[in-house]
N, C-alpha and C positions, 0 to 999 in steps of 0.2 A: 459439519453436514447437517442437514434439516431443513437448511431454509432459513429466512432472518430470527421470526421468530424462535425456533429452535437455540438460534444465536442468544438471542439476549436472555433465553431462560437461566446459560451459563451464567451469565453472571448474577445471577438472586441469590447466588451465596454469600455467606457471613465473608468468607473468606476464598479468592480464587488463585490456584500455582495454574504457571506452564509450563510447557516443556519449551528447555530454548531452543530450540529449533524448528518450535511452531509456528503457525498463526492465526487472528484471531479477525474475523471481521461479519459481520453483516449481513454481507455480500463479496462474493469473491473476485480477487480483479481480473480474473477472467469472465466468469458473470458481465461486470461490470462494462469490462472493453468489448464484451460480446454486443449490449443494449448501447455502448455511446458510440462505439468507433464509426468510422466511417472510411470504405475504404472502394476505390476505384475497381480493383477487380481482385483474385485468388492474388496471385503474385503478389500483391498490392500489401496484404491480408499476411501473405507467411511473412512478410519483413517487416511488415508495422505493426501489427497483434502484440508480439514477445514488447515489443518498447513501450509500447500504450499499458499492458500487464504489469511491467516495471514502475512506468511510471502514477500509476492508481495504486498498489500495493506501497508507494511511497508517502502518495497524498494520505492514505488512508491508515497511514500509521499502525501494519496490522501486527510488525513483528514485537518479539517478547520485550524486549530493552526499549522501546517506544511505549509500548502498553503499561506498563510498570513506570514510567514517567509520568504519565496522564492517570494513573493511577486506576485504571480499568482492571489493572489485576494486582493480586497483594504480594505474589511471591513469582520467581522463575527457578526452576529443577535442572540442573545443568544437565546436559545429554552430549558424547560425546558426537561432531559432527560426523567423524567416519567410525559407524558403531562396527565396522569390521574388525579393526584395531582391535576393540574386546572381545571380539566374539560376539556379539549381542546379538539378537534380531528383535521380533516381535513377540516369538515364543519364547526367550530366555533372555533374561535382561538383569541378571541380579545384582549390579553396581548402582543400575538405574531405578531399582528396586529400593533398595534402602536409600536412596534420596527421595522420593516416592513418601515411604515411610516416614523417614524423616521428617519433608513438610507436611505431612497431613498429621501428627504426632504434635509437633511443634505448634501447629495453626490449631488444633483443637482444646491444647491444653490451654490458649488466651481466652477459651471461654468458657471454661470448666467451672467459673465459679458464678456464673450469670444466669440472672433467671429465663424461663421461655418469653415471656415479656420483653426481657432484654436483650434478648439474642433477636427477636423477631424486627424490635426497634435499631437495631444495631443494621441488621441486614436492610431494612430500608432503609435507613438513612444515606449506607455506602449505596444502592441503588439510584437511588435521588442527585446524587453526586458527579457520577457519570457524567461528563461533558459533551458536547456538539462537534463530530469535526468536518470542517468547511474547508471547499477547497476555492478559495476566494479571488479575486481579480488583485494582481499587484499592485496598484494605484487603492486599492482598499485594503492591505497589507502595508504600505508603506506610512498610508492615514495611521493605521495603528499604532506602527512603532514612533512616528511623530507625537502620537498622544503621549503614549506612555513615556517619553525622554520629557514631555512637560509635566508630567505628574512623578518623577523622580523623586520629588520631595513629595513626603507625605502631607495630604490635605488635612488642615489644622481645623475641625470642627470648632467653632466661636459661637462660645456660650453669651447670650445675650445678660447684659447683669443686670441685678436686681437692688440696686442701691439701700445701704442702710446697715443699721444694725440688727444684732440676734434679737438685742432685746425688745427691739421697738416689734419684729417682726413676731416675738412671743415664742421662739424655734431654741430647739435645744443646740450644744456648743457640740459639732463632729468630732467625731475621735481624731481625726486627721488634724483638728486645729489645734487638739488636746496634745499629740503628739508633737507639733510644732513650738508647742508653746512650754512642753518640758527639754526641750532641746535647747533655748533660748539659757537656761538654768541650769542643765545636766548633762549636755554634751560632753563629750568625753576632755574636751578641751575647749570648753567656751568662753568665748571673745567678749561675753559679757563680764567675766570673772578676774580678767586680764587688763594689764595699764597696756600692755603694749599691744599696737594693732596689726591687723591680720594683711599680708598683701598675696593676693592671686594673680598668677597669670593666665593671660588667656588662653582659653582652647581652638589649636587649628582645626579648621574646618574637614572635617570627612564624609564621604569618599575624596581624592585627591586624584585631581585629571591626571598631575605626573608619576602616578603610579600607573596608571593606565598605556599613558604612553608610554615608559620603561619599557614595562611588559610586551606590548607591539613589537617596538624594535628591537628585543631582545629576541623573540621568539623568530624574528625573518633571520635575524643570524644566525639560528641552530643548524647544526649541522643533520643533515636530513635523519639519521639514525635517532638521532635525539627527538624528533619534530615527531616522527612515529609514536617515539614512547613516551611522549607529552599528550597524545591526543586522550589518552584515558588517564585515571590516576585509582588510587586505592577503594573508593568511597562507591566510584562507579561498578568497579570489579566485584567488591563485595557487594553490594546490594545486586547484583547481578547475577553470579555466580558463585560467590558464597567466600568462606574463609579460604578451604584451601587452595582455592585459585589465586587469593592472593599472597599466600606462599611462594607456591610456584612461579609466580609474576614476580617475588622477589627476587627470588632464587635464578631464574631465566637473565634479567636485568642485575646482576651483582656486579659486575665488573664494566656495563657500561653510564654509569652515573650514580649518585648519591642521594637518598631523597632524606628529608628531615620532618623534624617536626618540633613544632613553636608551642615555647613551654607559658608564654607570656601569661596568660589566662588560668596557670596555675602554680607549678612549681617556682615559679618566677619571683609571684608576690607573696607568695611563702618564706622564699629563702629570704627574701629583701623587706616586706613591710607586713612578717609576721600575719601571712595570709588573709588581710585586709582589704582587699581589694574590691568593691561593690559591683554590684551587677553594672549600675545604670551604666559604669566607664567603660567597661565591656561591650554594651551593647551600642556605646556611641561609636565605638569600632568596626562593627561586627560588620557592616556594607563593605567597608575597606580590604577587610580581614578576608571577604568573601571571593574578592575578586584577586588581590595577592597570591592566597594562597592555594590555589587552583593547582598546583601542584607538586604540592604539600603531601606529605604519607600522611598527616593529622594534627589538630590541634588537642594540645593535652591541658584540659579546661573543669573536671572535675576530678571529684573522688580527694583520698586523703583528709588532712585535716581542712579542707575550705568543706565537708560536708558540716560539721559540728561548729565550726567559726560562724558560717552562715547564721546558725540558728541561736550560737551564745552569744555572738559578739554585733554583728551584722543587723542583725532581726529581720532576715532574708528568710525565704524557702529556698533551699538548695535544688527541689527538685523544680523550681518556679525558671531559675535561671534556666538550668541544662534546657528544659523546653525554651524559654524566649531565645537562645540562643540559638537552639538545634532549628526554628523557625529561620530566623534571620542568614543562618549559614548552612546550608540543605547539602550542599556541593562537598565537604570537605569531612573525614572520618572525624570521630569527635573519641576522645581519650582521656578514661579516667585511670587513675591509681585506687587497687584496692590493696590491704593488707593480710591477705587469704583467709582464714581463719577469723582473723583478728576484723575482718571486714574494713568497714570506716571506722571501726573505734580500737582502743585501747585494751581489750582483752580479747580471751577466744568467745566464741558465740558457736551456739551448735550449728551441725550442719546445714539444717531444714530454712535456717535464719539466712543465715550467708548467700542459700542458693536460691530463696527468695528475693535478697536483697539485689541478686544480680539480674534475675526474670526480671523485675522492675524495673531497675535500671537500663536495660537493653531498652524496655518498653516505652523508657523514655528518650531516647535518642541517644546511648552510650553505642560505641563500634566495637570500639578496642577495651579488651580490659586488662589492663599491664598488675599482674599478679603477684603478690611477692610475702613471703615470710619471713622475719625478723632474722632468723636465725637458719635460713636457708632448706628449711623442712619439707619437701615437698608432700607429704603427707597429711601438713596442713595448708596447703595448695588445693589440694584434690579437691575437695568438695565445691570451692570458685570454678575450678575449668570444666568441672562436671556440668554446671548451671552456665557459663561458656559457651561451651561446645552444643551444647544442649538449646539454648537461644539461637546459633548460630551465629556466632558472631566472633572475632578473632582473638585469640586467647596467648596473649603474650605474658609468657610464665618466667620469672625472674630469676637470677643468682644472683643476690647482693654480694658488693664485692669489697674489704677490705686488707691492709699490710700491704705487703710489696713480697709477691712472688718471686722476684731477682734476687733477692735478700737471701744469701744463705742462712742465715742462722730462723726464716721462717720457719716453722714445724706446723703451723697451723689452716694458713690460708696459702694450701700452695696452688701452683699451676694445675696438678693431680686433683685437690681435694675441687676445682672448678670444674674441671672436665668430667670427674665423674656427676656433680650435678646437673651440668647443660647433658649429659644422657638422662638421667633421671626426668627432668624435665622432657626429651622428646618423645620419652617412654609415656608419658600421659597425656602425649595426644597434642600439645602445646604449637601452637602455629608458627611462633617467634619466640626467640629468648632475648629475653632482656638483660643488660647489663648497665646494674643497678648499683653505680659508685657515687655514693651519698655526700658522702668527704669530699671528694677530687682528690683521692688518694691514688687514682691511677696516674700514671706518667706514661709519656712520649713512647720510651722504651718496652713499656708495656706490652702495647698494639699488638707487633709484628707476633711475636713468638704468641699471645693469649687468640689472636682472631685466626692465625691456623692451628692452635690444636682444636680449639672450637669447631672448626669447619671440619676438622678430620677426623671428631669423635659423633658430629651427627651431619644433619641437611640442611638445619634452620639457617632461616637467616636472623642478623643481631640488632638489635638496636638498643643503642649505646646511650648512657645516662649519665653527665658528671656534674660536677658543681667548679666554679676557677676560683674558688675561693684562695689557692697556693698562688695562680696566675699564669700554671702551666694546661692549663684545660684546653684552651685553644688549640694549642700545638696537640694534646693529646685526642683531639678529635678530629685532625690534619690526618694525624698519623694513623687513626683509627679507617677512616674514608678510605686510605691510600695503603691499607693494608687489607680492603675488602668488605669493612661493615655495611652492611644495606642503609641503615639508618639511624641518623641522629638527634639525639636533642639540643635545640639553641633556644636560646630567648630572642626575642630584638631589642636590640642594643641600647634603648632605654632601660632596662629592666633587664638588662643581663651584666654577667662578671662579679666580683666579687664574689660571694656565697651564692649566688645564682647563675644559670648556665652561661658558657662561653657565648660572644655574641652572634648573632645573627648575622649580621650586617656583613660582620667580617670576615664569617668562614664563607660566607659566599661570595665576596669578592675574591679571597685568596684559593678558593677553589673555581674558577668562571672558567679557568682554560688548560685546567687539571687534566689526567687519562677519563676521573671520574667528575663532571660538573654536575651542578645541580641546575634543574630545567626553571630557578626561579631568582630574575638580577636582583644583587643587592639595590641599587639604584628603585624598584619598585619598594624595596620596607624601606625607606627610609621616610616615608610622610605617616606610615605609622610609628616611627621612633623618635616625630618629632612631636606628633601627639602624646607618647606615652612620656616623653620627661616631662612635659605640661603637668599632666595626671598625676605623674609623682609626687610632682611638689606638696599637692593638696595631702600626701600622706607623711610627710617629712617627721611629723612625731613619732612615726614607728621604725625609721629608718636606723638599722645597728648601730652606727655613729665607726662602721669601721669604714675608714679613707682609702686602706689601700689593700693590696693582696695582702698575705700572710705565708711565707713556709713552714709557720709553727702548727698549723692544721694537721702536718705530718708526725707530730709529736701526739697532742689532743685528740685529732680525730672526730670531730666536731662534727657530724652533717649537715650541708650547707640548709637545709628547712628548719633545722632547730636551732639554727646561730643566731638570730634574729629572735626568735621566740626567748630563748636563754637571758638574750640582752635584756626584754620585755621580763620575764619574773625577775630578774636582776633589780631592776628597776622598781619592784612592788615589793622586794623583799627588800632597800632600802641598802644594797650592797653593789649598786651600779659602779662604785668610787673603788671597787675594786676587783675589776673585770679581769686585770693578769691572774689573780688569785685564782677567780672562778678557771678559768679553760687548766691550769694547773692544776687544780679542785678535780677539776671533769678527766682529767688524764688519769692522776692517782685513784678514783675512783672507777673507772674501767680495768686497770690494771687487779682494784680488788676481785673486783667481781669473775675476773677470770678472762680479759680481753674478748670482750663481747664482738659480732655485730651489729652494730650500731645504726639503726633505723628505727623508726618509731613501729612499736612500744617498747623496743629495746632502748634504745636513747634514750626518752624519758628516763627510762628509770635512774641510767646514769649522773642525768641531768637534776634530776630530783635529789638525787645521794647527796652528790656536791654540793648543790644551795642550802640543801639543809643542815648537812653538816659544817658548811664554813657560817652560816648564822649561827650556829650554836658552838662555836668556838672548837670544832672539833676536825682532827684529819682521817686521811682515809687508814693511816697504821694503826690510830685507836679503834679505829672499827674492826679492821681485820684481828687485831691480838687482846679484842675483846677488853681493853681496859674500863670500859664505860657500859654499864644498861640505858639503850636509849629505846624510845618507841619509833619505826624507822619510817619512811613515807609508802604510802600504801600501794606504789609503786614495784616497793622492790619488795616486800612480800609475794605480790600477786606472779614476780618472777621467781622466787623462792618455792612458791604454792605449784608452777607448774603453769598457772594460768595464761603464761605467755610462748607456752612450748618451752624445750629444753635446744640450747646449745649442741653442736654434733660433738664438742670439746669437752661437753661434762659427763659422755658416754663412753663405753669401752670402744677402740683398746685406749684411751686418754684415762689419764689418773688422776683425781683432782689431790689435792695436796690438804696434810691437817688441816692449816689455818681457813681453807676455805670450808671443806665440811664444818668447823667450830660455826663458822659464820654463819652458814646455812641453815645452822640447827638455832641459832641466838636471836634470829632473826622468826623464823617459825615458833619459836617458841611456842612448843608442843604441837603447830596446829599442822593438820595432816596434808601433805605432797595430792596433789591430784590425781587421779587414778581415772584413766576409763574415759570414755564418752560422755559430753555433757550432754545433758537432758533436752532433749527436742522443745521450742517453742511451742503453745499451745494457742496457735493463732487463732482460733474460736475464742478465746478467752480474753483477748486481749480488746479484738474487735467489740467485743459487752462493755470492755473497761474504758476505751473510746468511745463507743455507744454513749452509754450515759455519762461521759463528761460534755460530746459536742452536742448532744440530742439530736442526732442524724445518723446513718451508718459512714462510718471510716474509711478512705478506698487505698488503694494497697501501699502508698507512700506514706500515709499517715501513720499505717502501722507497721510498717520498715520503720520510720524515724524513732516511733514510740520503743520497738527490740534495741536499736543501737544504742539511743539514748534518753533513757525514759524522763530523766529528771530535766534533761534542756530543752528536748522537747517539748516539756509541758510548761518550762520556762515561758517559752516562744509564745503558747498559745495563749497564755497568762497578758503576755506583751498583746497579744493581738486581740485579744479580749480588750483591753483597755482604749490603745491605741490605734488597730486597726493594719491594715495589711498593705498600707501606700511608702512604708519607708524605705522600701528599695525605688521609688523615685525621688526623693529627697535630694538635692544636688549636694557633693559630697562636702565640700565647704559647710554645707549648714549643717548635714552629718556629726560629723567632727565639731565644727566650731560654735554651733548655733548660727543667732540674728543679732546683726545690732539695731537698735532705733534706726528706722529710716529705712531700710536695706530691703529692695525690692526681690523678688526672684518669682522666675517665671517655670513653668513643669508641663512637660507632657504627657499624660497619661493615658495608657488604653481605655477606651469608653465601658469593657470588660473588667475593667481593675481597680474601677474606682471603689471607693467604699459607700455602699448601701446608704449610711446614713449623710452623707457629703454629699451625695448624685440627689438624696431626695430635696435636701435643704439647699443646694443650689439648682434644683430644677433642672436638672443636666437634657432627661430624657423633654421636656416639653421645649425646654428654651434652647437647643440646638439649633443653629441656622439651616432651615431647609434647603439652603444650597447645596450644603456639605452632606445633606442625607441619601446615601445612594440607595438604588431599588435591593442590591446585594444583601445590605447592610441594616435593612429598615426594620428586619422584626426578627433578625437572629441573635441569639445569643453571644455569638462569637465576635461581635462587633467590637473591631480593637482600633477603631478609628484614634487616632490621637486627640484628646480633650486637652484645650487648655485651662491651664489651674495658676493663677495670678495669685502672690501674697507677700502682706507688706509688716514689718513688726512696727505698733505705731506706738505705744507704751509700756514702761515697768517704771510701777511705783514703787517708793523704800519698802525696805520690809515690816512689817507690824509687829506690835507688841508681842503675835501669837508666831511671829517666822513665817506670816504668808506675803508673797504678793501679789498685786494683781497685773498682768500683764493683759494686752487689748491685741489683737492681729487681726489684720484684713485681708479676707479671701475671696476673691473673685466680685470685691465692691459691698462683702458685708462685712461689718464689723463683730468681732468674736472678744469678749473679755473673759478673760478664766485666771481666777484665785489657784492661786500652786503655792505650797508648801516649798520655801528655800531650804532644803536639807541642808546646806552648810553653813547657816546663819548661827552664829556662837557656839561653833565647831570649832575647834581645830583640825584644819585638814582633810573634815568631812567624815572623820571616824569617829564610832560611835564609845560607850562605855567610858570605865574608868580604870585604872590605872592596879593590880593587884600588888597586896604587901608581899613583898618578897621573905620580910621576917615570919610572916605567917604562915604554915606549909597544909592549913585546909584552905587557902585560896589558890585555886587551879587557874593560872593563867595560861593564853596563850602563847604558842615559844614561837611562832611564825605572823608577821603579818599578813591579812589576808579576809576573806569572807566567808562567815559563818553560814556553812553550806547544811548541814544538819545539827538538830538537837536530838541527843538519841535518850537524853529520861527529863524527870520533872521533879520539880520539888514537894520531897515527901518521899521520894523515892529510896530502895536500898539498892546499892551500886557495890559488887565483888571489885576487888582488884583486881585491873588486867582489863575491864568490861569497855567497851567502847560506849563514850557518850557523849560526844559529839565531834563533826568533822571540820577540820578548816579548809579551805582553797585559797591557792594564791595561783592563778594565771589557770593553768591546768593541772597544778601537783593537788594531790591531796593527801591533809595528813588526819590523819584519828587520830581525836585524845582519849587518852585511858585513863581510867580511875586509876592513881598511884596506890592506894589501898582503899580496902574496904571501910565504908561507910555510909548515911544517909543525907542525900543533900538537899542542903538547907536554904541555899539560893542559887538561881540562874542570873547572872547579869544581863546576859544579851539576849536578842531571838533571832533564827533564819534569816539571812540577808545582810545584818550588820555587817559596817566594814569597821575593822579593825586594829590595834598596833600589838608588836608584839610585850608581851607583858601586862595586856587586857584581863581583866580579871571575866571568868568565864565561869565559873559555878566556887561555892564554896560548900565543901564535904566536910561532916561530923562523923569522925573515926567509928570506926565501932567498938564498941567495950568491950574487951575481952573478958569474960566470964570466969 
């Protein structure tokens, strides 16, 4: 009411809700058909008014789920449509009340930390945004959709070049050629370092017409009940209506189809290539992906270890992807894993961290957050689904599951000890539970009797998690579907089986004419499955080297994201050549520790035991019966210490037994069990400490990343200081393998993303072709127009007396020469230092291969025994060295960052005299 004006003053807020069952316009289409209609007489008038009011409230896009598409408003308040049902009316409304509350709670706290400057800029801006709507002539609608099917491919903005060299031009060398030209030399596997040469195959072309048509004729065949519940999907419901509608929307729909969700984009290449897997592949997908998975329950595409891989291994921003991503695929839920407590990393973190870490993450495009504690605690749960439920967004809270509840001789993980956690979990509000089988230790038989006591102990509905690494996962998520589960995980069949989920491909063909089908043919992922074996190949050196399934999983109990990784420290520890030993190694040493569940950062620790103990010639009996003092990996202290929560098996009424208390205490060695609440972040403090590292203020991801992981964090930004922040476009060939002489490659990058010092010495912003510059595009920052970026590697000279050489690259028609240091020149191997006497016992060597991650004294120093002084890593174990006794040392061999063997001499200690 008001009047137009009146109208538009609603929207000059920061932020605006509706109610769904309002509407929002202008002008009203009664107004409206009052001034256009035209009508012969009354009669005329009562039968054509109500249609012409129909049809202008349609042109005019005024209801809440239109407006919220166009982005006119920021939230909708769901309101029941027959508030008699509750009793509501105008005067008393208290369900509709605390929703109410709810988003104005929610909405206000996004800007709680913004100055009046920024709120004020924030609010114009989304005013400015606002779009025009037209009701247009269909001959000028059909023009449109004609443009837009020819502008399908992105327009390639063509930099005019500039011939020449850096030098002749007198310009300094970009970091991006600097980056280019260390890759050529230190790729992880470079082709320059290699007799033998590299062959790629090509990438099919995506989007794929015959995915499109699949999906056509698949969907005229549905059977009209299905066709109904095809027309919306998860992503819609939720941004619509909120989480627990989409409960109930499971709930409602259990039993008449299956929905899934495609693990490809994360668990996938976890399980299979040691969560490697680069944006750019990703996003060569993402148009494909967008239009397949349409109705899809989600794709599960962050969170876990791809957030810390990202930044140690990658030289990605993880929070860079989830947004290019969340752009590219708007339509479908997006699904990360976190590890409650433990967040994205390897130990607990206080609450204030965690529930930070999730506000962020929603704010980035996360939906779903599938939640889970190692050891099935929902206690350290709570504080994730608090920040959850709290976001609004859907809070799938997990039992991790391992053994075999059939088993009579289980006493541990039975039928009972799950039921009563999936109540625990409903009891905190949890929208979904997850069922979180790591191993693929579930079986066929499973199903039936685990998804109805489940159903009979609460209301949730399930969605189910395995790995086929045994080769029974397929059937066991036939049997899951067919005994009620709402929802699955598969990979697509490139990237599924083995240690990663059963495939795609196949449970939807063998489900198409099921009680329960899924509303999406196999026949449409198959032009994504023939892209992604393409893509794999390019990562073939991370691949486990395992051929075929395995039943021994059922022994070991390996979970399928850490089998691949396992291989990968295998392989740096220099004990690849004896991989039966290792999963033998990894059984005996779960058994010590007390039959864990086995998920990360429980696994690790497992995993950590085993390597380190079969390097150092020792088994898991001598640990447990205490034959040996060793210093153990920092791993399994931090589970000794408490720091990873406790087991529900190491508490009453369970009795741990001598040898493990022995253990507990040999391993602590004096230092004190963790007690209490960790100590809240002091995020003022942290933002000073970013402050004056970037010289700017830090914005909320920066300092998430810095709480989770301060040291690879700063790794990163060390990287980007140098090299600069293009090497998530890097094609992943040259990633991985470098350049050879000769070898062209071409890149597209957002005209946003390029690097400052690149855009200025190629002239980006002057020498764009004015064709390509739209009025849209001309003076905003947001301009992600694709740049083309040409470059050729044209020389590498021998290396010189001093280990440099000079290598020459041409980018975009300029020549770049830059002098690099060959770190493996009169190396062996590329590791540093020398070799300690073993007859000597004050030379401290290293007992692990690996990279010297900390030095914790200096020469001159006095060092107690026992005192930690410096750290190794190898993959992501980490071990402390200790002073073996007291003394002053006298030399450091190495420094931070050396890579090493074991048996590197690492400090040498001058005892101390006894008096």
């Amino acid at each position: 009411e008001g009047g137009s004006g009146g109208a538009l003053g609603l929207m000059m807020g920061n932020s605006v809700g509706m109610l769904s069952c309002g509407w929002y316009g202008v002008i009203s289409p009664e107004g409206a058909a009052s001034i256009l209609g035209r009508y012969k007489d009354d009669e005329h008038k009562k039968i054509q008014f109500p249609k012409d009011c129909a049809q202008l409230a349609h042109v005019q896009q005024i209801y809440a789920d239109q407006l919220l598409k166009k982005k006119v408003i920021d939230g909708i308040i769901w309101e029941e449509e027959d508030l008699g049902k509750l009793r509501e009316n105008y005067t008393s409304f208290p369900q509709l009340k605390q929703r109410l509350l709810k988003f104005t709670w929610n909405e206000l706290s996004k800007f709680e930390q913004l100055s009046p400057e920024q709120i004020v800029e924030h609010r114009y801006n989304r005013f400015r945004q606002l779009g025009p709507y037209l009701n247009l002539p269909k001959e000028t609608l059909q023009q449109w959709k004609d443009e837009a099917k020819l502008s399908a491919t992105p327009q390639i903005a063509q930099v005019k070049p500039i011939p020449g060299s850096a030098a002749q031009q007198k310009i300094e060398t970009p970091k991006f050629a600097k980056y280019l030209v260390d890759l050529v030399l230190n790729a992880p596997h470079a082709s320059f370092k290699t007799d033998k040469p590299i062959q790629f195959q090509t990438l099919h072309k995506l989007p794929s017409t015959a995915a499109i048509k699949a999906l056509s004729e698949f969907e005229s065949g549905l059977p009209e009940h299905l066709k109904q519940i095809g027309q919306t999907n998860a992503k819609q419901i939720l941004d619509s209506k909120g989480p627990l509608a989409v409960r109930d929307w499971l709930i409602e729909n259990r039993y008449k189809r299956v929905l899934i969700t495609d693990t490809t984009m994360r668990d996938a290449h976890q399980s299979l290539l040691a969560t490697r897997l680069r944006t750019s592949d990703m996003v060569a997908a993402a148009q494909e992906m967008k239009a397949v998975f349409g109705q899809a329950f989600s794709l599960e595409m962050w969170g876990g270890a791809t957030f810390d891989v990202a930044f140690r291994f990658l030289r990605e921003n993880p929070w860079e992807r989830l947004r290019i991503l969340r752009k590219l695929i708007p339509n479908v839920c997006f699904q990360m894993l976190i590890r409650g407590s433990n967040a994205v990393g390897y130990a607990n973190y206080p609450d204030n961290a965690v529930e930070e870490f999730v506000r962020v993450a929603a704010l980035a495009g996360i939906d779903i957050f599938r939640v889970f504690d190692c050891f099935n605690d929902t206690t350290k749960m709570a504080s994730s689904v608090r920040a959850v439920l709290r976001a609004n967004k859907i809070a799938e809270v997990c039992l991790c599951y391992t053994g075999d509840f059939l088993d009579p001789d289980e006493k541990i993980y039975t039928l009972e000890y799950y039921a009563s956690v999936a109540k625990e979990i409903e009891a905190m509000g949890a929208h979904i539970i997850g069922v979180k089988d790591m191993a693929g230790l579930f079986k066929p038989e499973n199903a039936a009797p685990f998804i109805n006591k489940i159903h009979e102990v609460t209301k949730l509905p399930v969605h189910f998690h395995t790995h086929n690494t045994s080769g029974n996962a397929l059937a066991s998520c036939l049997a899951m579907s067919a005994a009620g589960c709402e929802i699955i995980d598969l990979a697509v069949s490139a990237m599924a089986d083995l240690t990663s989920q059963p495939s795609l491909n196949a449970f939807l063909a063998a489900t198409q004419h099921s009680v329960r089908p899924s509303t999406i043919p196999f026949k449409a992922v198959e032009p994504l499955a023939s892209y992604w074996a393409v893509v794999r190949t390019y990562y073939q050196h991370l691949e486990s080297g395992q051929l075929a399934s395995t039943a021994r999983v059922y022994e070991h109990e390996i979970p399928g994201g850490q089998y691949s990784n396992l291989l990968m420290q295998s392989k740096e520890l220099g004990i690849w050549d004896r991989w039966d030993e290792v999963l033998d190694m990894y059984r005996d040493c779960n058994k010590a520790l007390g039959n864990l569940i086995k998920v990360t950062p429980s696994s690790k620790v497992v995993g950590d035991l085993a390597l380190f103990l079969l390097k150092k010639g020792l088994t898991a009996d001598d640990v447990l019966e205490g034959k040996i003092t060793i210093a153990y990996p920092e791993s399994v202290k931090q589970l000794f210490r408490g720091e990873l929560g406790y087991p529900h098996h190491w508490k009453p009424p369970f009795e741990l037994t001598p040898e493990f208390i022995s253990l507990r205490d040999r391993v602590l060695n004096g230092e004190p069990m963790r007690e209490g609440a960790i100590a809240s972040v002091k995020f003022d403090e942290i933002r000073e400490i970013l402050k004056k590292r970037f010289g700017r203020d830090p914005d909320d991801e920066e300092v998430e990343s810095h709480v989770m992981y301060p040291g690879v964090f700063e790794g990163y930004n060390k990287f980007v200081s140098q090299f600069g922040e293009m090497a998530t476009f890097v094609p992943t060939r040259v990633f991985w393998h470098g350049m050879e002489v000769g070898q062209k490659e071409v890149i597209y990058v957002p005209k946003n993303r390029i690097d400052a010092d690149l855009a200025a010495v190629l002239h980006i912003d002057d020498n764009i072709d004015s064709k390509t510059e739209s009025k849209d595009t001309k003076n905003g920052e947001d301009d992600d127009r694709p740049i083309e970026i040409r470059f050729e590697l044209i020389r590498i000279t021998p290396v010189d007396s001093n280990s440099y050489r000079t290598i020459t690259l041409r980018i975009n028609d300029i020549n770049f020469s830059v002098k690099i240091a060959d770190k493996d020149a009169g190396k062996a191997e590329g590791f540093s230092g020398i070799k300690a006497d073993p007859e000597d016992k004050n030379q401290i060597a290293a007992p692990i291969p690996g990279i010297i991650s900390e030095i914790n004294t200096s020469v001159g120093a006095q060092v107690e025994k026992g005192q930690n002084i410096a750290k190794i890593t190898a993959m992501k174990m980490d071990l402390r060295i200790q002073a073996p006794f007291a003394g002053k040392i006298a030399d450091v061999g190495l420094r931070v960052g050396d890579k090493i063997l074991a048996g590197t001499l690492i400090f040498v200690i001058q005892p101390k005299i006894k008096q």
